[in-house]
C-alpha positions as CSV (number, residue, x, y, z in Angstrom):
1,X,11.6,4.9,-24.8
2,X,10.8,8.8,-24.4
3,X,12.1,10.7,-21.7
4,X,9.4,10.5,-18.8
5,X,9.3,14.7,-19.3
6,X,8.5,14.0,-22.8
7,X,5.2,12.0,-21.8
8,X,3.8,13.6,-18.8
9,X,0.0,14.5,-18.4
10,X,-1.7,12.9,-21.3
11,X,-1.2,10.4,-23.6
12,X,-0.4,7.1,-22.4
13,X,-1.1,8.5,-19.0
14,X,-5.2,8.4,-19.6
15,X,-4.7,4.5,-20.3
16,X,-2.7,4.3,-16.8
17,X,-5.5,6.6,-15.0
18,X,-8.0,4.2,-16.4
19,X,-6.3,0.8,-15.6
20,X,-5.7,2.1,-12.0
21,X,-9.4,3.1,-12.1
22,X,-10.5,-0.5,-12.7
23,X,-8.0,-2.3,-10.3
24,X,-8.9,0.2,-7.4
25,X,-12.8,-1.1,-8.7
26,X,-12.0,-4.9,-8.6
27,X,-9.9,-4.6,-5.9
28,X,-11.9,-3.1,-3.2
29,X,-15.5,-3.3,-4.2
30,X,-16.3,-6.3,-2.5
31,X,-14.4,-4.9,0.7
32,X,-15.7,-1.9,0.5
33,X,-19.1,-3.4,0.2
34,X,-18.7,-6.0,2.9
35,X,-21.4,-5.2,5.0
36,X,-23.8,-7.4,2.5
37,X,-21.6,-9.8,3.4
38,X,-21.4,-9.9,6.9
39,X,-25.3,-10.9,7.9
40,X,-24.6,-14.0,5.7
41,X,-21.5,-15.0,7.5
42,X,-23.4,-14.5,11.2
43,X,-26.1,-16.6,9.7
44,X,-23.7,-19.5,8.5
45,X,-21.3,-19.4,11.5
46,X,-23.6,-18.3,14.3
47,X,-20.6,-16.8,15.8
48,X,-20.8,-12.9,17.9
49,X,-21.1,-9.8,15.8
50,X,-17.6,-8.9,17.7
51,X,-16.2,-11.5,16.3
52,X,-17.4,-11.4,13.1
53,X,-17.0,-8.2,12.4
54,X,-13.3,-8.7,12.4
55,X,-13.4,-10.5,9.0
56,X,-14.5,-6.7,7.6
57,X,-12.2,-4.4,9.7
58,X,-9.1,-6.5,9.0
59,X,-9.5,-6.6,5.3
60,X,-9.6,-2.4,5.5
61,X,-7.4,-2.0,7.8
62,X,-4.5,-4.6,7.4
63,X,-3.9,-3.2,3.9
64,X,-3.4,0.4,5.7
65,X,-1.5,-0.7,8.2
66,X,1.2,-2.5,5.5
67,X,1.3,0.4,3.3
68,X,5.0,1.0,4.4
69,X,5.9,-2.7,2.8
70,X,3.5,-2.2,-0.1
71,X,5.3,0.9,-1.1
72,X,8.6,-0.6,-0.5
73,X,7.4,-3.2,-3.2
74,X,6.3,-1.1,-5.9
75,X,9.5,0.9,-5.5
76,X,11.8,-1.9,-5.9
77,X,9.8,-4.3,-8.4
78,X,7.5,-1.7,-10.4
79,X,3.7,-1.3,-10.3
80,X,2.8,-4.2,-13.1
81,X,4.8,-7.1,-11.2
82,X,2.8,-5.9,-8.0
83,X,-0.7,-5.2,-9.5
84,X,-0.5,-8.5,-11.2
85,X,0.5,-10.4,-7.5
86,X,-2.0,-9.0,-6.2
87,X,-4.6,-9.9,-8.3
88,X,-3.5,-13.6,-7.3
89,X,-4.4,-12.5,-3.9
90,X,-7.1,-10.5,-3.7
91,X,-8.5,-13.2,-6.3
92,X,-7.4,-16.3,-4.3
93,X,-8.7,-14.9,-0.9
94,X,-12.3,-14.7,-2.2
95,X,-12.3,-18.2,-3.6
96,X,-10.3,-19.3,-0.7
97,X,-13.5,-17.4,1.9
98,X,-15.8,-19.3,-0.2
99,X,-14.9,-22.7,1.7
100,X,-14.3,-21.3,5.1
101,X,-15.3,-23.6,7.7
102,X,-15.1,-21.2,10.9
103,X,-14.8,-17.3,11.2
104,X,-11.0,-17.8,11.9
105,X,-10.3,-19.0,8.5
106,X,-12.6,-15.8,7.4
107,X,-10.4,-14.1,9.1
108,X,-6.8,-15.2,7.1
109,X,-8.5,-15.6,3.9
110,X,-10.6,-12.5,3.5
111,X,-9.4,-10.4,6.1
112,X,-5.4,-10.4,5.7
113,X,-5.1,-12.5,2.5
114,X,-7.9,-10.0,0.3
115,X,-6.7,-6.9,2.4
116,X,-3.1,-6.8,1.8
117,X,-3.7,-7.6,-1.7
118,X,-5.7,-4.7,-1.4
119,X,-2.7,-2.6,-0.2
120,X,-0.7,-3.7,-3.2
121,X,-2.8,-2.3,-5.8
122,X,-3.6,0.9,-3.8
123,X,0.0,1.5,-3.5
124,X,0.7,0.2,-7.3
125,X,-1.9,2.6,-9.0
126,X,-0.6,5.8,-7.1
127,X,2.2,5.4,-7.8
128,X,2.5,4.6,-11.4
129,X,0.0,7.4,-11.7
130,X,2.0,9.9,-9.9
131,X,5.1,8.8,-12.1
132,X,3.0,9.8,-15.3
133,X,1.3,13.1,-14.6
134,X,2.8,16.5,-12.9
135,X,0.7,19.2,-13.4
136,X,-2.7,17.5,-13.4
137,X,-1.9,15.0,-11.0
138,X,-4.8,15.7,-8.5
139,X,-7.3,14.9,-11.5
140,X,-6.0,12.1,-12.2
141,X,-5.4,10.7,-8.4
142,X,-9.1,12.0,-8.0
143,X,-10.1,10.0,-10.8
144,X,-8.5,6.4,-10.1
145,X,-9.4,7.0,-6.3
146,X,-13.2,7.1,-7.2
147,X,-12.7,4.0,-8.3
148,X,-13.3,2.3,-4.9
149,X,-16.8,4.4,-4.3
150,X,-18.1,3.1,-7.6
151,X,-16.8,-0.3,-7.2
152,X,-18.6,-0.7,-3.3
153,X,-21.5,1.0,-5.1
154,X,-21.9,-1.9,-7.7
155,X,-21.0,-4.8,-5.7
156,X,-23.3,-3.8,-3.1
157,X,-26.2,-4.7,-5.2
158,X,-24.4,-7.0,-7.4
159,X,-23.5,-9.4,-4.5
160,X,-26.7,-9.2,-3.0
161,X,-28.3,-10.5,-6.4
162,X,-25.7,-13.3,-6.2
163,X,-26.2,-14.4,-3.1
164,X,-29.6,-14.4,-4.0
165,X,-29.3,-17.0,-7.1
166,X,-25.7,-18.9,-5.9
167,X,-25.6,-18.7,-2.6
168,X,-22.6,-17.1,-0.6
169,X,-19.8,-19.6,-1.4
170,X,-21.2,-19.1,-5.1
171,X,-21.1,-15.3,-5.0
172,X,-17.3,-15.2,-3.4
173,X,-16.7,-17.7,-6.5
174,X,-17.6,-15.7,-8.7
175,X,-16.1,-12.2,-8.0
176,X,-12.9,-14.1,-7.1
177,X,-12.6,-14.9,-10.7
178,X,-13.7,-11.6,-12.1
179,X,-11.1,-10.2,-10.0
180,X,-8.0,-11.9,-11.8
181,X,-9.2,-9.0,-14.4
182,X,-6.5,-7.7,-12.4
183,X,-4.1,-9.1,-14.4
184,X,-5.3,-7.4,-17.5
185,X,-5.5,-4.0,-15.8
186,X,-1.5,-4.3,-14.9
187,X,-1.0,-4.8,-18.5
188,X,-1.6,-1.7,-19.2
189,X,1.2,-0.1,-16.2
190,X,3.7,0.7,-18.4
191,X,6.8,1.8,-16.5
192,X,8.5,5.2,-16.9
193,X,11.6,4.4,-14.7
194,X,12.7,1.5,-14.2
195,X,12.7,0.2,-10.5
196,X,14.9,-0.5,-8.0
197,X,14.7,-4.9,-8.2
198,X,15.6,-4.2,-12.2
199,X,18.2,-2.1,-11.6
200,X,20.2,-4.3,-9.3
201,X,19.8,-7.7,-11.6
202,X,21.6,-5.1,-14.8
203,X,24.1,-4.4,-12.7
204,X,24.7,-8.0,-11.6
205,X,24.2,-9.0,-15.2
206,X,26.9,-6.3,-16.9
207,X,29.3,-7.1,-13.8
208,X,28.6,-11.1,-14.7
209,X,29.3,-10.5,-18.3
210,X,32.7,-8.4,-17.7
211,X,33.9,-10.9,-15.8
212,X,33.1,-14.2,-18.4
213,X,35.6,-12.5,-20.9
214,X,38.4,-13.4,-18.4
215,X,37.2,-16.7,-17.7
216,X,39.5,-19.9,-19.2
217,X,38.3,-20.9,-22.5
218,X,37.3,-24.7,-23.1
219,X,40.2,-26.9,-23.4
220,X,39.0,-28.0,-27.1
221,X,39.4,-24.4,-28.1
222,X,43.1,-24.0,-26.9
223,X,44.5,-27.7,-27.8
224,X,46.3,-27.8,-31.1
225,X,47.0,-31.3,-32.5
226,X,50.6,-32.4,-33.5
227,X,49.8,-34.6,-36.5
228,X,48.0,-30.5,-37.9
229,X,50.2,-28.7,-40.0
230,X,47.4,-25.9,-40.9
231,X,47.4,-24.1,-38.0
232,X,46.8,-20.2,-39.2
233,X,49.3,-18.0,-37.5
234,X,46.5,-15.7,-36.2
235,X,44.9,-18.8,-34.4
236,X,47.9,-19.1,-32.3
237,X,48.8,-16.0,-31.8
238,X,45.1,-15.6,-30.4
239,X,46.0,-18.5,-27.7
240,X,49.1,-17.2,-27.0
241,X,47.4,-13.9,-26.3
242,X,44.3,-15.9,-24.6
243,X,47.1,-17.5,-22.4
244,X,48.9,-14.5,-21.6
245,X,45.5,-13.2,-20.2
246,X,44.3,-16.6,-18.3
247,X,48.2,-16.1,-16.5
248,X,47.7,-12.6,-15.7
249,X,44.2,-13.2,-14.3
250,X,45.9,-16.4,-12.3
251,X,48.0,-14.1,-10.7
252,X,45.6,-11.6,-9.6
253,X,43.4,-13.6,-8.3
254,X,46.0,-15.3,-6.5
255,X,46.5,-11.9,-4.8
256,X,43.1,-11.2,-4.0
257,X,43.0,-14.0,-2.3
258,X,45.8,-13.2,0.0
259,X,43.5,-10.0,0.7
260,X,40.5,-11.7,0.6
261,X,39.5,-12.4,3.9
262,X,40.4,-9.2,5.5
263,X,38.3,-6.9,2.6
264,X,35.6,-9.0,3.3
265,X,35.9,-8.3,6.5
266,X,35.8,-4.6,6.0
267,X,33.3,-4.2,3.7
268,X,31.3,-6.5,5.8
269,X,31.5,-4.0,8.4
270,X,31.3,-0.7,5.7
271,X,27.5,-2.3,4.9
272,X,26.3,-2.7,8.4
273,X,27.8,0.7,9.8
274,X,26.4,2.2,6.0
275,X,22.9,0.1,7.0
276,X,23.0,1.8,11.0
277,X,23.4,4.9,10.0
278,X,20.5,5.2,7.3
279,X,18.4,3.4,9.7
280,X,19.4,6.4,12.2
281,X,18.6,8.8,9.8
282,X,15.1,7.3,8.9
283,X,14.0,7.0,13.0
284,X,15.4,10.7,13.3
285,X,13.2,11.6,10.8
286,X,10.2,9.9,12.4
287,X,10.5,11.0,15.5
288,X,10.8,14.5,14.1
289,X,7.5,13.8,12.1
290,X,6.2,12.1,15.7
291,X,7.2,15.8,17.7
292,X,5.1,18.0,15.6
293,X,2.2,18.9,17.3
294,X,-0.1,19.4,14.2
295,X,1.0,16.2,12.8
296,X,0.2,13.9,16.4
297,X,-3.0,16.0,16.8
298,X,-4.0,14.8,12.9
299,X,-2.9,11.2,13.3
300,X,-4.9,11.2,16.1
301,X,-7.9,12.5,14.6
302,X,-7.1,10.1,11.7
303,X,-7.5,7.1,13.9
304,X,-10.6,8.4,15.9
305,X,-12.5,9.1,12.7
306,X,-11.1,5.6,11.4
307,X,-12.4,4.1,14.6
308,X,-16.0,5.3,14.6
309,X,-16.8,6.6,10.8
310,X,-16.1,2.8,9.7
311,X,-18.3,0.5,11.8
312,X,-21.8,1.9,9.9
313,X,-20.6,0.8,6.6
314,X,-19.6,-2.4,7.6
315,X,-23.3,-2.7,9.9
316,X,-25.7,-0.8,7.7
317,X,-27.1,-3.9,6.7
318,X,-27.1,-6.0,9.4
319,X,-29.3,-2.9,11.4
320,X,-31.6,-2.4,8.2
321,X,-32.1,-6.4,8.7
322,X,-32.3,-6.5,12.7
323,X,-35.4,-3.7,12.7
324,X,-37.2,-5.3,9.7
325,X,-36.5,-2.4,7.4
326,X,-35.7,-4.6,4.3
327,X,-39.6,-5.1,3.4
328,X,-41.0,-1.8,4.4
329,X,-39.7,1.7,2.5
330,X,-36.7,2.6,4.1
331,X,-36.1,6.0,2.5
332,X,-35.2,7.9,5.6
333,X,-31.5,5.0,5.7
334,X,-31.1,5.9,2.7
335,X,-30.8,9.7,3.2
336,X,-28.5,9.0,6.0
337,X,-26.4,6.5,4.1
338,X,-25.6,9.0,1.5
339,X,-24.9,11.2,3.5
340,X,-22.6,9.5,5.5
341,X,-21.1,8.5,2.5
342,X,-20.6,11.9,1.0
343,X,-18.9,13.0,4.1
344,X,-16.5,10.4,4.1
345,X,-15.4,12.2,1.2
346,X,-12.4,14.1,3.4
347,X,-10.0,11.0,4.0
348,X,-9.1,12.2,0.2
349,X,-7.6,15.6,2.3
350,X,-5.4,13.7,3.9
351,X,-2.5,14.0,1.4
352,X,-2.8,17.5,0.6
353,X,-3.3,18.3,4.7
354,X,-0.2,16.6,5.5
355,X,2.0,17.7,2.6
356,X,1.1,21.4,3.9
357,X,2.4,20.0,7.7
358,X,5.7,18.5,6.8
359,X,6.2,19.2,3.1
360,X,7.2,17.3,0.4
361,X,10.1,16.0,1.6
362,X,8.8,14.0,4.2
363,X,5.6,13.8,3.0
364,X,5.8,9.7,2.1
365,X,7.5,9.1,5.9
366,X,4.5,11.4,7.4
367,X,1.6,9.7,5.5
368,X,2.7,6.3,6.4
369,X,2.7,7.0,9.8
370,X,-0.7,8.9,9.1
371,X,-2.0,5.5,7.4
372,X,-1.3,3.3,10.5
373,X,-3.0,5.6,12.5
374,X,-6.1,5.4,10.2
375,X,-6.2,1.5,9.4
376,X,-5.7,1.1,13.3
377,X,-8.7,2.5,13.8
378,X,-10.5,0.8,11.2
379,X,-9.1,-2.5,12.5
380,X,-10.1,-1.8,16.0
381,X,-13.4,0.1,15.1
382,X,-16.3,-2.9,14.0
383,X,-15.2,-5.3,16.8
384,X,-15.8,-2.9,19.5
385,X,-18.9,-1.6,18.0
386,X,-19.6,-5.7,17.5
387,X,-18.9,-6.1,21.3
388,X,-21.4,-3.3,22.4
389,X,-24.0,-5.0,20.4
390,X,-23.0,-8.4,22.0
391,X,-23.3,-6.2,25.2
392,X,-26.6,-4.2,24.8
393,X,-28.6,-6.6,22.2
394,X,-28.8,-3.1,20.8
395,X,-27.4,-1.0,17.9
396,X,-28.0,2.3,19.6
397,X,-25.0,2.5,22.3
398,X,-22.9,1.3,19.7
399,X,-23.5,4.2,17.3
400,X,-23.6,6.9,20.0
401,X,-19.9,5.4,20.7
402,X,-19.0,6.0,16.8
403,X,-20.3,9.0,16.4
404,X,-18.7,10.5,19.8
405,X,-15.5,9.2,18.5
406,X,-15.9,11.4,15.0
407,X,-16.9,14.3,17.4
408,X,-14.1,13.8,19.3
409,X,-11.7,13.9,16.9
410,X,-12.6,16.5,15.2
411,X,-12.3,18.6,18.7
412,X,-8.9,17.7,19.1
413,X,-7.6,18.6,15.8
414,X,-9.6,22.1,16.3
415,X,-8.4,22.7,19.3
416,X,-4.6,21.7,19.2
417,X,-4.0,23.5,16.0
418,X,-5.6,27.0,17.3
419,X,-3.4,30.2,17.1
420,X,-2.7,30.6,20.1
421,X,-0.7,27.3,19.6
422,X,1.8,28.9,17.7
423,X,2.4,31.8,20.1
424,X,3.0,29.8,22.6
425,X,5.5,27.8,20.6
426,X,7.5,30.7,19.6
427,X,8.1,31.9,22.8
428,X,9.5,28.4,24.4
429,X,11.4,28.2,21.4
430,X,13.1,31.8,21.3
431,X,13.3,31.0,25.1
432,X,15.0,27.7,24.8
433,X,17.2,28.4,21.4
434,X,17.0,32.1,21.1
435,X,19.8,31.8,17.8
436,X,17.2,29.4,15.9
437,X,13.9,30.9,14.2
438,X,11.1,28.1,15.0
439,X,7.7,28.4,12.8
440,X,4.7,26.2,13.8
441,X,2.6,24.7,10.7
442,X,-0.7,25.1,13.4
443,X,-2.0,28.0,10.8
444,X,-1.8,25.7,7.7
445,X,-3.8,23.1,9.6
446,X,-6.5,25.1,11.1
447,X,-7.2,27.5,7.7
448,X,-7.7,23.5,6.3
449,X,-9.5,22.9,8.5
């Protein structure tokens, strides 16, 4: 295999952009497109929109939420192992919806089966795309990321036209199974390192293997029969050599396990103090990522956005249906759906604005915490909007609430990262520690901004 230096941005790499462009695509277009969904499910189940719309905001926001664990996963068993898991899932949730009985078993099956399979392949496809392409790596994460806003733009209309000639439970049925072309995509993730599960099984292998060769041999091989005269000298000068071995290996072992018991005992305690202290070191580092003020005032404009920029995707339909839009000419929804849509654009910023907040050396701790915040938000965001609905009988409170929410954060982030911000920061801190130089990251986040 080449050196991963040797192969960087082009090549092979275009097939990996375009496999992660068609997972992203199979993976999220029906979630991303679940709002043609969700009139179908309050027609079947007759449950509250509330309630309901926690099928949509789980399957968004669960996947989110896990990214931690999902990237733990692709680190230690490669991208194709995970991409091809969860195609199972994703692929098994939608056939498993399709015989839902109650909005509860919507909720497991869709929301948190489909939506961490979800996370899976969104973590799998950045990072084996990241792994083959340096310099043009923003092209290429551009160009697999569109592939959810292309997939919700198909299976918007391609669902409705099922549901039209199948059914519902026909229409889950049937994009479950194209969705096990998830399989085929991870085909195509060839690995440039290998990954961390891999690495460990070598080991245990090579370590396995050196310790077979001092292992007794069969009795067969070292019994010599009296009535045999043709016994070739080397044949027992081997045993005798092969004995000598077995004798010496008796007696160290017999050693060993004199010492046995107390070097388990400290290693056993090595691993947990070694375990402790990295676990330190990792909460240290969070709640160094938790004290910057540009970083809390971004997560928190992560999850208000999340919270109220979500909820009209997921209800577009439902309202369109609710004021008898679907016969007339509903141009002006339209509009306001693309442009909504073209808006929502910024969440790709999210990287580049947190990388220029905390660097790239805690860039993967910061945008995990950055990623709760935002599927948080998406979680919570359709049930409350649901609930004002159950509340008013009326969309319009409901999407004053999400669009004072967007507002809001926006405010926040404007307004905690001014410059005055860092001025302020400076002093306290040449106050407090006048022997360390402190320098605020407020500038990078406002001139973002």
């Amino acid at each position: 295999m080449a050196s991963s230096t040797d192969v960087l941005d082009g090549g092979w790499g275009w097939a990996i952009v375009c496999a992660s462009f068609m997972a992203q695509l199979l993976a999220y277009g029906s979630p991303q497109s679940v709002g043609v969904l969700y009139p179908e499910w309050l027609n079947a189940f007759q449950e509250g929109k509330g309630m309901t719309a926690w099928v949509g905001s789980l399957v968004s926001g669960v996947g989110l939420i896990a990214s931690p664990i999902c990237s733990a996963c692709v680190d230690n068993f490669g991208a194709r192992p995970v991409t091809i898991f969860s195609g199972v899932m994703v692929s098994g949730g939608l056939m498993l919806s399709a015989f839902a009985p109650n909005v509860q078993f919507l909720i497991f099956s869709y929301g948190i089966v489909v939506g961490l399979g979800c996370g899976l392949v969104y973590a799998a496809t950045l990072t084996i795309t990241c792994q083959y392409f340096d310099k043009r790596r923003g092209l290429a994460l551009g160009i697999v990321t569109t592939g959810t806003s292309v997939g919700a733009f198909i299976y918007a209309s391609a669902q409705n036209e099922l549901i039209v000639m199948y059914g519902l439970d026909g229409c889950l049925l049937i994009i479950g199974a194209i969705a096990l072309n998830l399989m085929a995509c991870a085909g195509f993730m060839r690995p440039l390192n290998m990954p961390g599960y891999y690495l460990k099984q070598k080991a245990a292998l090579e370590r396995n293997t050196e310790e077979q060769l001092f292992e007794k041999p069969p009795l067969d091989d070292l019994t010599i029969t009296a009535g045999s005269t043709s016994t070739p000298p080397d044949k027992s000068l081997m045993v005798k050599e092969m004995l000598i071995t077995i004798d010496t290996k008796d007696s160290a072992v017999q050693t060993e396990k004199k010492k046995g018991s107390f070097l388990a005992g400290l290693a056993i305690i090595k691993v947990i103090k070694k375990k402790q202290q990295a676990y330190s070191k990792y909460m240290h580092s969070m709640y160094e990522i938790m004290q910057d003020q540009s970083m809390m005032s971004f997560c928190i404009s992560i999850f208000l956005f999340s919270l109220g920029a979500f909820p009209p995707v997921l209800f577009i339909e439902d309202v369109a249906m609710s004021q008898g839009l679907m016969e007339e000419s509903y141009l002006g929804l339209q509009i306001l759906s693309f442009i909504l849509g073209f808006f929502s654009g910024n969440w790709s910023l999210t990287s580049y604005i947190t990388t220029k907040i905390v660097g790239l050396d805690k860039l993967t701790q910061a945008h995990g915490i950055l990623m709760f915040f935002g599927g948080f938000g998406i979680m919570l965001g359709p049930p409350v909007v649901g609930w004002f609905f159950d509340w008013t009988q009326s969309y319009d409170l409901a999407f004053y609430f999400s669009g004072g929410c967007v507002e809001l954060g926006a405010v926040i982030l404007l307004l905690l990262n001014l410059p005055c911000w860092k001025r302020k920061s400076a002093k306290s801190s040449e106050s407090d520690r006048p022997d360390v130089q402190y320098t605020s990251n407020c500038d990078k986040v406002a001139s973002v901004a």
